[in-house]
C-alpha positions as CSV (number, residue, x, y, z in Angstrom):
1,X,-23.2,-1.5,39.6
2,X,-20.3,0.9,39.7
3,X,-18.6,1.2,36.1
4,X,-14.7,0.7,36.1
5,X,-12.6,2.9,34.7
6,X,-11.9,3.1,31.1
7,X,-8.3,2.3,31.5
8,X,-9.0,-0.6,34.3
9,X,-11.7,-2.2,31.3
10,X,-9.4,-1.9,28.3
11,X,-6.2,-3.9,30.4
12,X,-9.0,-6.6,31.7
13,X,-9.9,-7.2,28.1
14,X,-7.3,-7.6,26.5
15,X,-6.0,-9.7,29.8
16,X,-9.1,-12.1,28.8
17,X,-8.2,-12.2,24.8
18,X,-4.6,-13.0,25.5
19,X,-5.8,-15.9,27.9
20,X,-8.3,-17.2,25.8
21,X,-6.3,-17.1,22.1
22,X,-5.7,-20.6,22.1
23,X,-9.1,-20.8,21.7
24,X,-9.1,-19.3,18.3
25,X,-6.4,-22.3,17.3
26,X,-9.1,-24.9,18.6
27,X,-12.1,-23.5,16.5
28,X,-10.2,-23.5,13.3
29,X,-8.9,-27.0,14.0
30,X,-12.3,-28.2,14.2
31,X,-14.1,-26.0,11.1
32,X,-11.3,-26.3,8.9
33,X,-11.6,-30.1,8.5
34,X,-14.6,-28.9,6.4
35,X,-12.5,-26.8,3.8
36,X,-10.6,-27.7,1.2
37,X,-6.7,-28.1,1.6
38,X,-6.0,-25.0,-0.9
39,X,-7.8,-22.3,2.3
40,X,-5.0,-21.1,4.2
41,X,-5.1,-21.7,8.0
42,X,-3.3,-18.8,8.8
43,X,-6.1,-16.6,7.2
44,X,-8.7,-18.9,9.5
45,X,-6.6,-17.9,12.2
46,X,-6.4,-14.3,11.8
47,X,-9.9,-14.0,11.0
48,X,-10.9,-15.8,14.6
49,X,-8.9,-13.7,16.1
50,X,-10.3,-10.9,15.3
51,X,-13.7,-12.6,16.0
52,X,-12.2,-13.2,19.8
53,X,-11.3,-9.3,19.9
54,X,-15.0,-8.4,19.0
55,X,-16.0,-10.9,21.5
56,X,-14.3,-9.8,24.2
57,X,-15.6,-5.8,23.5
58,X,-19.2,-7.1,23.2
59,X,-19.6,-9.5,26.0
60,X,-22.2,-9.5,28.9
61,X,-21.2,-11.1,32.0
62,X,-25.0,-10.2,33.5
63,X,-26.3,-12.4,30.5
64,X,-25.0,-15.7,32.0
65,X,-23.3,-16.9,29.3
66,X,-19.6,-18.4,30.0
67,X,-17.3,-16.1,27.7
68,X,-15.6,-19.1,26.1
69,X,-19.1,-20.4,24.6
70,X,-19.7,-16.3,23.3
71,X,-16.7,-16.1,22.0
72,X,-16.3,-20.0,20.3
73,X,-19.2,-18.3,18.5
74,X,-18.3,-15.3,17.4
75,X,-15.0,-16.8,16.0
76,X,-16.6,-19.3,14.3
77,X,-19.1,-16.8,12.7
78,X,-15.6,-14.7,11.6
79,X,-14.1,-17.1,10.2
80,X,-17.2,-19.0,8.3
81,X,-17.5,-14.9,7.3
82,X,-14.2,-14.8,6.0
83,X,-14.2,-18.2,4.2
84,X,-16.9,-17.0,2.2
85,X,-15.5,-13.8,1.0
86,X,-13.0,-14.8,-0.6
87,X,-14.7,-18.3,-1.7
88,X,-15.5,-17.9,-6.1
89,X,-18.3,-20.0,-5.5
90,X,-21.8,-19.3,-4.8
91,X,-23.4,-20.8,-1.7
92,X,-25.7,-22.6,-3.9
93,X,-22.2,-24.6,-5.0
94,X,-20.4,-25.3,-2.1
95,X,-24.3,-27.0,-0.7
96,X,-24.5,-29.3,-3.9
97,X,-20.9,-30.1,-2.8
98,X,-21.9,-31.2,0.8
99,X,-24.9,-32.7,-0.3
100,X,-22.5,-35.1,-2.8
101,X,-20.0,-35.7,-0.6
102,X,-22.7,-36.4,2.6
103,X,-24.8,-38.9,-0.2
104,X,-21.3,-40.8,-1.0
105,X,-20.3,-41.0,2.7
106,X,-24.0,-42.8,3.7
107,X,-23.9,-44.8,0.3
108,X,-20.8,-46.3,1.6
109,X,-21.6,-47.0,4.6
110,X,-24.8,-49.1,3.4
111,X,-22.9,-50.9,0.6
112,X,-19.7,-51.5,2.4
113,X,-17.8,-50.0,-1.1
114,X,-17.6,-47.0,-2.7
115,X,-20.8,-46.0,-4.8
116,X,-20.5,-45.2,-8.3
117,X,-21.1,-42.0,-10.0
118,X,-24.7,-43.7,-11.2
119,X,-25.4,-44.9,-7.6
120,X,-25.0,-41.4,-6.1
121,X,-26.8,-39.7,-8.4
122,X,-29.9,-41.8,-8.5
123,X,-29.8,-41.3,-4.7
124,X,-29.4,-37.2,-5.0
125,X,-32.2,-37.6,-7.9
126,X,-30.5,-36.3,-10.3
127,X,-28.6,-37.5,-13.7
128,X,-24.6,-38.7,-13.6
129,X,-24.5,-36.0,-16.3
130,X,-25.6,-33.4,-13.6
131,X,-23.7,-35.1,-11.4
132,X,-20.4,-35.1,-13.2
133,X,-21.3,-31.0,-14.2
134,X,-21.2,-30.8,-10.5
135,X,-18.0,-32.1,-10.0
136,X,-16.6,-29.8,-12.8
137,X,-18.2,-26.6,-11.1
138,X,-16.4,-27.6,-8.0
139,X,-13.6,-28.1,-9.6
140,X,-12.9,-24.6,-11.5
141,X,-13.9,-22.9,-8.5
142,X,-10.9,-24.2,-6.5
143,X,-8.1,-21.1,-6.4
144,X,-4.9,-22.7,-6.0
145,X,-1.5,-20.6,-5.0
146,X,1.2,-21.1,-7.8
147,X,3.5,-22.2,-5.5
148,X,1.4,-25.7,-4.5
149,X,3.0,-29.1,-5.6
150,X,1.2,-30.6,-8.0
151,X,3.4,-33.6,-8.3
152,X,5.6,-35.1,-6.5
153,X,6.7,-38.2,-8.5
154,X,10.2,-39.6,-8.5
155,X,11.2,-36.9,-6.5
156,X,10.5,-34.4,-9.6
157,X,8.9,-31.9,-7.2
158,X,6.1,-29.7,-9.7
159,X,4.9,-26.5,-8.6
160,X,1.4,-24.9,-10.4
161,X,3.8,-22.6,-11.7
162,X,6.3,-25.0,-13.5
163,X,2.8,-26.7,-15.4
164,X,1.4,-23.6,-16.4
165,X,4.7,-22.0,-18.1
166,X,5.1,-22.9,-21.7
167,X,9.1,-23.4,-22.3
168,X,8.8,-23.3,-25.7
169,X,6.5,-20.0,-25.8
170,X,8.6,-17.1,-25.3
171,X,7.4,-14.7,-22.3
172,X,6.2,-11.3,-24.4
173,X,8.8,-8.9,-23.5
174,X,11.9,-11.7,-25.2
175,X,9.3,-12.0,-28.0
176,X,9.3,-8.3,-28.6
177,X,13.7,-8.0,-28.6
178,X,13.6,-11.3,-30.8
179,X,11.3,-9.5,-33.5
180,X,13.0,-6.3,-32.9
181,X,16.5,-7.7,-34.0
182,X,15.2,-10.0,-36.8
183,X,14.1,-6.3,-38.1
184,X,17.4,-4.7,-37.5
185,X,19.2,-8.0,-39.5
186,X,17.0,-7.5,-42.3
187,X,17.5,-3.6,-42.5
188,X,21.4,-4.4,-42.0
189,X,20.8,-6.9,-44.7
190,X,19.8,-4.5,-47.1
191,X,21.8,-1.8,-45.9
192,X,25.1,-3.4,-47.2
193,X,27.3,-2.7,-50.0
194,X,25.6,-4.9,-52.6
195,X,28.3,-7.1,-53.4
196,X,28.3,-8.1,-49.4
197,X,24.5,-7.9,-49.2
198,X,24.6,-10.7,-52.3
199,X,27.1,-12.8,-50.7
200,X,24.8,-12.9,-47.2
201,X,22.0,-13.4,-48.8
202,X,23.2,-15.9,-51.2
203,X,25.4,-18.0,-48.3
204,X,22.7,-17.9,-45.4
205,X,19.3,-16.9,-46.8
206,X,19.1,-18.9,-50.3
207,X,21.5,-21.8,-49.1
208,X,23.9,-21.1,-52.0
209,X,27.7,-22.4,-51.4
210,X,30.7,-20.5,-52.2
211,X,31.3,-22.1,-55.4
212,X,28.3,-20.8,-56.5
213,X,28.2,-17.1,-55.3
214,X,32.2,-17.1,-57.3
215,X,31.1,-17.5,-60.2
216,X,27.3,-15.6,-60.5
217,X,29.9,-12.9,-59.2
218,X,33.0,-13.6,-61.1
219,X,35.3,-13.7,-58.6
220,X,37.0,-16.2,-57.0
221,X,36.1,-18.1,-54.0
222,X,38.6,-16.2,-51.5
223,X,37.1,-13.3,-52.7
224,X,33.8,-14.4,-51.8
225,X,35.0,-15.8,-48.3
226,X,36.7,-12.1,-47.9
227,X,33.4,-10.7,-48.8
228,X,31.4,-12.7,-46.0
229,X,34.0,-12.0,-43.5
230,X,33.6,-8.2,-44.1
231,X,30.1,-8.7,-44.4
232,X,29.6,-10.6,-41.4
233,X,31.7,-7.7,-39.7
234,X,29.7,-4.8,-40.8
235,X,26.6,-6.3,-39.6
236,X,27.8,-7.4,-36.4
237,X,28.7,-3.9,-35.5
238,X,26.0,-2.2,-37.4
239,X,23.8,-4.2,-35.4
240,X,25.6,-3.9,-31.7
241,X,25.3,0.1,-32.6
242,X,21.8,0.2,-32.3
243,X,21.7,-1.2,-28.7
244,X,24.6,1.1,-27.5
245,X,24.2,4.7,-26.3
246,X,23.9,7.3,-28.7
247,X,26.9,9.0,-29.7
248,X,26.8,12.9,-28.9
249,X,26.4,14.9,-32.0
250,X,29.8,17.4,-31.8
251,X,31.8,14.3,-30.9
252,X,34.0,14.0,-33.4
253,X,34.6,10.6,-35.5
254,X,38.2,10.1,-36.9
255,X,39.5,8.0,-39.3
256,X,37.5,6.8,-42.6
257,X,37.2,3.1,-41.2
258,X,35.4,4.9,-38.2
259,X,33.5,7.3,-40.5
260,X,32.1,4.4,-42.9
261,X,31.0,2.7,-39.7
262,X,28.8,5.3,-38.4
263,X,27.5,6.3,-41.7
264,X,26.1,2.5,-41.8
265,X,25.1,2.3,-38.6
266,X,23.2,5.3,-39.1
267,X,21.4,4.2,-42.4
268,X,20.4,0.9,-40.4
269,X,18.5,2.9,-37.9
270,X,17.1,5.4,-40.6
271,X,15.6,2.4,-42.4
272,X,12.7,1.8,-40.3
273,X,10.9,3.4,-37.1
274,X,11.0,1.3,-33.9
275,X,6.7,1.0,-34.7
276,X,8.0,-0.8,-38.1
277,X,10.4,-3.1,-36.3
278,X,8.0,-4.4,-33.7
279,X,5.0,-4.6,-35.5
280,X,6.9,-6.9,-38.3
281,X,5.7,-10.8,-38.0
282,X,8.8,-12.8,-38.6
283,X,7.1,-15.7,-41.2
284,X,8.3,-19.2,-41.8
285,X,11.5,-18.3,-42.9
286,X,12.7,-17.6,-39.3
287,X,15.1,-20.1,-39.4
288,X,17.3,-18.5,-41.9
289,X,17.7,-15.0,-40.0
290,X,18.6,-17.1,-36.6
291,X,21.2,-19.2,-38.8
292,X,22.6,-15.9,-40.0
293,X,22.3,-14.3,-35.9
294,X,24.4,-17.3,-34.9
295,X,27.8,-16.1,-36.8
296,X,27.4,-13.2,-34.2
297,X,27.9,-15.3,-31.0
């Protein structure tokens, strides 16, 4: 038997893989009606076709074998290969599973109704305690993508995604800012002048009114609206400076308004180390602080 050339062999193969990749299509249709509906088809389908490209290099025509029975079974072998590669579960699972699911399917036939949990497990021999630890096993070891419905009621279309998310748990990284700026309040806070500081913290933090905070201060209550204006001011920018871009050091800063500005803003950030701010666990009081954030908006 003269051999063909190497070229004339390569273009005959992949002549014969081109003609028979429907084939691929066909096997998965009829092995993944055994798979759950969370395997992707696509995956089946690339993994037969590679099966259908090994076929084609290792196939004998002197053996007498059609190629599209040789190759039905080397795709099937890629793709049952494939399957359980990426399946969680160990073989000894997925054939409890089958076993189940075969014992329902003849236990309804029989009784013309669908057997109970007790019914099929007497019939598999084993307890409905087993049985049902079965049915949990299987369960876990489905892998679902986080984009799959899970619900589809009154048009309220529910990804895995949308159930898993917690919208009243913060995601880490706004965790982290919220507990860093509840630090810089509270050095801000303490950094004021202490008339202001007594006037925020007797207003927002102790739940004191105006009246109040006049006279423990003996001053009037304009005075002690001024005072919580100027207050509220101060912090507002002594906060924002800790977020902006730091100031170059010969840059000069004019004016005393300007001067008294940085020098707070300054003691603010000298207060505490960015480790102290977020590694400080805001307590049950956090609705005070957020209150007092709010005048900022």
């Amino acid at each position: 038997m003269t051999a063909k050339p190497a070229s004339s062999a390569t273009q005959e193969r992949m002549a014969t893989i081109e003609q028979h990749l429907p084939l691929v299509q066909h096997v998965v249709f009829q092995v993944a009606v055994h798979f759950p509906r969370h395997v992707d088809r696509e995956e089946l389908a690339r993994a037969g076709a590679l099966g259908l490209i090994e076929a084609a290099h290792r196939f004998d025509a002197d053996r007498g074998v059609p190629f599209e029975r040789f190759a039905a079974q080397r795709i099937r072998g890629a793709i049952l290969d494939a399957v359980r590669a990426a399946d969680w579960a160990p073989r000894s699972l997925r054939t409890a599973a089958r076993s189940a699911d075969t014992t329902r399917q003849r236990l309804a036939n029989e009784l013309g109704r669908a057997p109970t949990a007790a019914e099929t497990a007497a019939a598999m021999g084993i307890t409905s305690t087993q049985l049902g630890a079965l049915h949990d096993r299987v369960h876990r070891s489905v892998v679902l993508a986080l984009d799959e419905y899970v619900s589809q009621d009154a048009g309220d279309d529910l990804t895995l995604v949308d159930v898993l998310v917690d919208p009243s748990s913060p995601e880490p990284s706004m965790a982290l800012e919220n507990r860093e700026l509840h630090a810089y309040l509270r050095d801000a806070v303490e950094t004021l002048p202490e008339r202001h500081r007594m006037v925020i913290i007797g207003y927002f933090l102790e739940g004191r009114t105006s009246q109040e905070l006049a006279r423990f201060l003996n001053v009037t209550e304009s005075r002690v609206s001024q005072l919580r204006s100027e207050a509220l001011e101060r912090l507002k920018a002594g906060i924002s400076a800790q977020y902006a871009p730091a100031q170059e050091e010969d840059e000069p800063v004019k004016g005393r308004v300007a001067r008294r500005k940085v020098s707070y803003a300054a003691g603010i950030s000298a207060r505490s180390t960015w480790k102290d701010r977020l590694g400080r666990v805001s307590g049950a009081d956090d609705a005070r602080p957020t209150e007092l954030l709010s005048q900022f908006a």
